[in-house]
Residue, then its C-alpha position, 0 to 999 in steps of 0.5 A: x204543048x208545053x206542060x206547065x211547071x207548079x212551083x211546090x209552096x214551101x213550109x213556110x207559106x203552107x203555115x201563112x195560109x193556113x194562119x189566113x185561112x184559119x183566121x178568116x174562119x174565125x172571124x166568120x164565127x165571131x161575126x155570126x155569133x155575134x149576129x145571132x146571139x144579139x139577145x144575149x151579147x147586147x146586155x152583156x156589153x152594156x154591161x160592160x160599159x156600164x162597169x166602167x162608168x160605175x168603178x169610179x163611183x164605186x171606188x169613191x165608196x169604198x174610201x168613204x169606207x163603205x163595204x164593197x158589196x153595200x157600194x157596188x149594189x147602192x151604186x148601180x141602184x142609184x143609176x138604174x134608179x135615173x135611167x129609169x127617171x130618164x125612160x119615164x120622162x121620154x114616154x111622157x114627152x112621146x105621149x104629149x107630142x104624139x097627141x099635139x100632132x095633129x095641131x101642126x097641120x095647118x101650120x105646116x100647109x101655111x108655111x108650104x103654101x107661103x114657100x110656093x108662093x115665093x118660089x112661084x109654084x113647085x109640084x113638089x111643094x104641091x105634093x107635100x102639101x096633099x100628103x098632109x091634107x090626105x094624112x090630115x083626113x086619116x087621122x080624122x076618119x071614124x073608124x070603119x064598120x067591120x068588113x062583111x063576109x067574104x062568102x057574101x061579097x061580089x056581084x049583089x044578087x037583085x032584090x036580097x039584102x046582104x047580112x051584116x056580120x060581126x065577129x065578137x070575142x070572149x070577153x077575156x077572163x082576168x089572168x088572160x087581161x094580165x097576160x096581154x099587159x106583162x107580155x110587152x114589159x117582159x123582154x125589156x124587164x129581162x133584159x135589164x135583169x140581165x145588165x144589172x146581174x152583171x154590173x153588180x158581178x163584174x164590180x165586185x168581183x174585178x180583182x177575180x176577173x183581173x186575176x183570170x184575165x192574167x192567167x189567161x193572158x199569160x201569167x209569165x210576164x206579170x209586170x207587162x199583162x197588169x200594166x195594160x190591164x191597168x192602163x186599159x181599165x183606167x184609160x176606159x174608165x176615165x174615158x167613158x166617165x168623162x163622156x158620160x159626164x160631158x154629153x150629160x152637159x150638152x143634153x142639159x144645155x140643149x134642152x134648157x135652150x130648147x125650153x127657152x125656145x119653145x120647142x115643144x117636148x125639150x126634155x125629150x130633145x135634151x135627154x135624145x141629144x146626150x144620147x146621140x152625142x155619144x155616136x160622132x160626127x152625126x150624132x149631133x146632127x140627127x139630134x137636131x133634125x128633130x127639134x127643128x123639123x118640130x120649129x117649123x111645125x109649131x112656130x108660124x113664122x121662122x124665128x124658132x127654127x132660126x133660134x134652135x139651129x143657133x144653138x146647135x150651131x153654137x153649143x156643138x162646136x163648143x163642147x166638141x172644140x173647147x170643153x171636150x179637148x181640155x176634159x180628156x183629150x182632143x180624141x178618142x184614140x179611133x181614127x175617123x176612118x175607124x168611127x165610120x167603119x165601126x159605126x157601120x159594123x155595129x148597126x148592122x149587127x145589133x141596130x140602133x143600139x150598136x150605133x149608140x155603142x160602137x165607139x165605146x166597143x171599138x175603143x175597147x178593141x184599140x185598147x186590146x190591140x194596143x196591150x196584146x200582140x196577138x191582137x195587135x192590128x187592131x190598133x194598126x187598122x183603128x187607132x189613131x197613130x200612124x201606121x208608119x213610123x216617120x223613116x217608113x213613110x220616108x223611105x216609102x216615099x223614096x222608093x215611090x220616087x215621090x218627094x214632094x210628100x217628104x218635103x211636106x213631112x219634113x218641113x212640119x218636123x222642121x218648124x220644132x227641130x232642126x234640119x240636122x236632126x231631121x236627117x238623123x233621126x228620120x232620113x238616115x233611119x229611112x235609108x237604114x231600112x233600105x239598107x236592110x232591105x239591100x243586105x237581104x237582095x230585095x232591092x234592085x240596081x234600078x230601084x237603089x238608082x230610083x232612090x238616090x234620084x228621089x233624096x237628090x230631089x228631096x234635098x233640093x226642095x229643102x235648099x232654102x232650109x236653114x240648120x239652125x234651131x227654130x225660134x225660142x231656143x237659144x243655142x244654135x248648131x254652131x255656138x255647140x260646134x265652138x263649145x264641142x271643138x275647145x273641148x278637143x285636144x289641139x295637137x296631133x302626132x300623125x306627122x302627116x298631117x299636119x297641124x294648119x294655123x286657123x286663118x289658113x284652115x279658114x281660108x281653105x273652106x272658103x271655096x266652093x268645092x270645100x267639102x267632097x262628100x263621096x258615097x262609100x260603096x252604094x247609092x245608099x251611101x251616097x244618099x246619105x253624102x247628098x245630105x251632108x253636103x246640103x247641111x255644109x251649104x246650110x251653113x254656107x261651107x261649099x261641097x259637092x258630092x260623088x258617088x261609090x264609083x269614084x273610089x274605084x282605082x281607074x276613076x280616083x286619080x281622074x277625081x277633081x280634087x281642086x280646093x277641096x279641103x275635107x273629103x267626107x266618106x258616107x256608109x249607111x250600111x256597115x262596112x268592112x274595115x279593109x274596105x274602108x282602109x283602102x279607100x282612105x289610103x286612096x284618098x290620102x294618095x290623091x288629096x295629101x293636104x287634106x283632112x279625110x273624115x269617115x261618117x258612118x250613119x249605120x245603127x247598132x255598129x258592134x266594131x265602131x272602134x275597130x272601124x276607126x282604129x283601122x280606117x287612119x282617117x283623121x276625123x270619125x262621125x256617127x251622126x250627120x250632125x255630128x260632122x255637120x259640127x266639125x265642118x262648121x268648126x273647121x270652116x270657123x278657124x278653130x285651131x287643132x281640128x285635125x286630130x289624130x286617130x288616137x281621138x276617136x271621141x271627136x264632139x262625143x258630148x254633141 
């Protein structure tokens, strides 16, 4: 048997394990916490929330010149004032329903008896509608004597009468009358003690509270933690403000229709539709279960729930299309992963209130992640940005040698800029990070192969893409290439290279093999010269690409070079001057009548002008676009564009 070897963990991942561990713990903790200490951690958090709907009011105050301490305690008194007009106005319009029930019964059997008919009979119409006669029969039964006594029942004994026996209770004394109508009220008086000490606490100490929270945070870099607090308590703030203001006008809209309808209980509904507005994508939809269930129950016919479901249908996409976008915004920050998710956490945890606030606790939480780095994926997992960066996805999708997905991506950025600045600013930053990943041996020669494969099918379903800017801006890539090149010296003093008329540069550039874009040492670099030569033949330049092996002394003077009149070398990564030195000498060797250019697309080259000082080629790039200028301007004639190494800043202001 042979013994199996255990690779010791280094230190590194004991101290991972350790952070994942200890993390997972604390957020049992936090969880459980939160679970258990539900009474006490719900007041505490509409308290909160209610702070940051209040500070606007509060603020307005204090310019009229009101004392902080007036305006904070007249401001939340006035809004509990309304919430408890609004709690009122709900147990009226609960009452008056409950005792209007029982007429909706026939009604109901009515309708269930005309559906049946049309259907043709249904057993479970016909079991609805025995439900409702056996409830129907409930609610009008008497109520019932007491039961007898146990001791009694069972088999009558013959000839003897049982007893009947009744219980009677004290009657109960006056503090005891008073005890059983505080004792429902108590918890809810508490609790709402409870949010009205802290919404008074948290508005008028904020600066305190503000100072701590920096302090805690860390007072070392005070212009960072006040700039997200700031942004945080204003970003709420107006967040749930606006909310507030635009659910208040659904419900108002909602139940005004719902009046003029003839649903019964319309405040109930209205006041019950804000309420719910404030849980998405299901909120509306729960809020108008109610008022049409009650259609179908008061209306004979089928005109009031036709009516109540046009107005939901009607008032929703309104509010959540139109107002709500122009109000604050087309979204909340959350992505709608995130809403469900959070939704679903919270009304585990604290019940039909948690659904009411989990959207405005989970923004709570993306703002948080988004201004404190410890916390930072919070915003990774809920909000709405994306989690990569478009040179990730891009050289994500590469690596899964899928480039379908890309094209997609690329053709949206497409319609704003051009194909140019699509590889520079996205696919050359993608084969960046594959570079990285290159210099630190965690790509492979089969996954380098896999990549290369992936941008030559990428680029050939980008064939049919032209460079030029999208329609409404008025400059295109070859009015700037002219503009650039004029402003370059015409002369050279490299006397081998010589200075080429401009009809005969013209009529170099004509062939199909114009332009020989060659790859400098890796499949990355020749990833990056598969793009170039599509952005020559974008502005109909013929090339062709080679790869890293062709500068190899064996296979350059096997290299085809007919027609070829500018020979491009790509690096993604950063070279060494030697080797670029070299493979322009061997270049120079094979092609003598050819301009030689060096694009280098690394980010962040510290030794650029030593690169170009050394290499003796006679054009030097930092940009796809940028060669992509100078070949269009070479293939336009323009006199003078092979300069001399001595112009390193060739279409610099490009």
């Amino acid at each position: 048997m042979i013994p199996t070897v255990i690779k010791p963990q280094s230190p590194d991942d004991v101290s991972a394990m350790v952070v994942t561990v200890g993390a997972a713990i604390l957020s049992i903790i936090i969880v459980s916490a939160l679970y258990l200490g539900r009474e006490i951690f719900v007041p505490v958090a509409l308290a909160i929330l209610l702070s940051f709907v209040l500070a606007a009011p509060v603020r307005l105050m204090q310019r009229l010149h009101a004392p902080r301490a007036l305006a904070v305690v007249g401001v939340v008194l006035f809004a509990f004032a309304i919430i408890f007009a609004l709690g009122s106005v709900i147990a009226t319009q609960l009452n008056g329903l409950a005792g209007d029930l029982p007429k909706y019964q026939v009604t109901i059997l009515s309708k269930i008896q005309s559906v049946r008919g049309v259907a043709g009979g249904s057993s479970t119409l016909e079991r609805a509608a025995g439900m409702l006669q056996d409830l129907g029969k409930e609610l009008d039964k008497p109520k019932s004597v007491a039961p007898a006594n146990p001791l009694t029942s069972g088999t009558p004994t013959p000839g003897v009468k049982p007893v009947p026996v009744e219980v009677l209770q004290p009657d109960p004394g006056a503090l005891e009358s008073l005890r059983s109508l505080i004792a429902p009220l108590v918890s809810p008086l508490a609790t709402t003690g409870i949010i009205v000490i802290f919404v008074i606490f948290i508005l008028i100490q904020r600066e305190d509270l503000r100072n701590r929270l920096i302090r805690l945070a860390g007072s070392h870099d005070l212009q960072r933690t006040t700039a997200a607090l700031d942004d945080a308590a204003a970003r709420l703030s107006r967040l749930f403000l606006n909310q507030l203001m635009l659910n208040t006008g659904f419900g108002v809209l909602i139940g005004t229709g719902l009046w003029l309808i003839g649903i019964p209980s319309a405040a109930l509904w209205g006041i019950l539709a804000a309420v719910l507005r404030f849980v998405p994508y299901i909120g509306s939809i729960i809020a108008a279960a109610f008022p049409l269930a009650l259609a179908v129950a008061v209306d004979p016919g089928w005109w009031m729930l036709a009516w109540t479901a046009a107005l939901f249908f009607v008032i929703e996409p309104l509010v959540g299309q139109v107002v709500e976008p122009l109000l604050y915004g087309r979204t909340t920050g959350l992505s709608p992963v995130a809403v469900v998710v959070s939704a679903t956490f919270w009304t585990a945890l604290w019940g039909p209130i948690g659904l009411v606030l989990a959207t405005p606790l989970t923004v709570c939480l993306v703002v948080l992640g988004r201004h404190v780095e410890r916390l930072s994926f919070l915003d990774v997992m809920f909000g709405d940005r994306p989690a990569l960066s478009p040179p990730e996805i891009f050289y994500q999708r590469m690596l899964a040698g899928d480039p379908t997905e890309a094209a997609e991506k690329a053709e949206q950025f497409l319609k704003e800029r051009s194909l140019a600045a699509y590889y520079d600013e996205v696919a050359i930053k993608g084969m960046q990070l594959a570079q990285s990943d290159l210099d630190r041996a965690a790509l492979d020669q089969t996954r380098l192969v896999r990549i290369r494969d992936t941008v030559v099918e990428f680029v050939e379903d980008l064939s049919d893409q032209e460079d030029g800017r999208p329609a409404g801006n008025e400059r295109t890539l070859d009015a700037e290439a002219v503009d650039a090149v004029e402003a370059v010296a015409p002369a050279t003093d490299r006397p081998d290279i010589p200075v080429l008329d401009a009809a005969v540069l013209a009529e170099r550039f004509r062939g199909e093999n114009a332009v020989l874009c060659i790859g400098g040492r890796t499949k990355l670099d020749e990833a990056g010269a598969i793009m170039l030569a599509q952005l020559c033949r974008a502005h109909g330049v013929g090339s062709r690409v080679e790869g890293p092996e062709a500068l190899s002394t064996a296979n350059i003077f096997r290299l085809e070079t007919s027609g070829v009149a500018l020979v491009c070398l790509s690096y993604i990564g950063i070279t060494s001057p030697a080797h670029l030195r070299y493979a322009v000498r061997r270049l120079r060797r094979k092609l003598p009548q050819a301009a030689i250019m060096v694009g280098c697309w690394a980010e962040g080259v510290v030794n650029i002008d030593e690169l170009r000082e050394t290499a003796k080629a006679d054009l030097f790039a930092t940009s796809l676009r940028e060669a992509a200028q100078i070949v269009v301007a070479m293939a336009q004639g323009q006199e003078g564009t092979a300069p001399s190494a001595a112009e390193p800043g060739l279409l610099a202001r490009a």
